[in-house]
NUNU-688383 format. One record per residue (C-alpha): z, x, y. Coordinates in steps of 0.25 Angstrom, whole numbers, padded with zeros to 4 digits, always signed. Layout:
// residues N
ZXY;...
This chain:
// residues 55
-0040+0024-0155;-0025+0019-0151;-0025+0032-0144;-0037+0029-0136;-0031+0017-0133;-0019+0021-0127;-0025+0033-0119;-0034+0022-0112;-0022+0014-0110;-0015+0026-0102;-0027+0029-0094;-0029+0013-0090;-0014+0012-0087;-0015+0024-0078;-0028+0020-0071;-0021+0008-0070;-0009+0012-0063;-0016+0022-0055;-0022+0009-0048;-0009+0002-0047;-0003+0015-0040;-0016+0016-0032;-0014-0001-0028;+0000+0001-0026;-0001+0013-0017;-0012+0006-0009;-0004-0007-0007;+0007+0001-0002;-0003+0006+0009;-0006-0005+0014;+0008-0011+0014;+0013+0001+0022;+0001+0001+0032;+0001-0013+0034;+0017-0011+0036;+0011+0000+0048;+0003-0009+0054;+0012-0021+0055;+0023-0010+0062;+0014-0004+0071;+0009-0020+0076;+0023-0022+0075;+0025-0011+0085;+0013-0014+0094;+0018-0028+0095;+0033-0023+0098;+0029-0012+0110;+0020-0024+0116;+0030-0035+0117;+0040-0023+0122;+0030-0018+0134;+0026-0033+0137;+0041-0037+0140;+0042-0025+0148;+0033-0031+0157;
């Protein structure tokens, strides 16, 4: 019986950090494409004020 017990353990603890790995990865996503996005508005912005002073 203990041994059942433990295997389940195992398997929860993997399915469980499977998930974590999935979250974690996902979050990372998002950070870095929210980090893209703010560069490239960052750039946009940068060219505008460069070609407005120009004028």
């Amino acid at each position: 019986m203990d041994v059942v017990i433990l295997i389940l353990a195992i398997f929860v603890g993997l399915v469980f950090l499977g998930l974590a790995v999935k979250l974690a990865l996902f979050g990372l996503r998002v950070i870095f494409s929210l980090a893209f996005v703010g560069l490239l508005v960052f750039a946009v912005i940068w060219l505008l004020s460069k070609i407005l002073t120009l004028f």
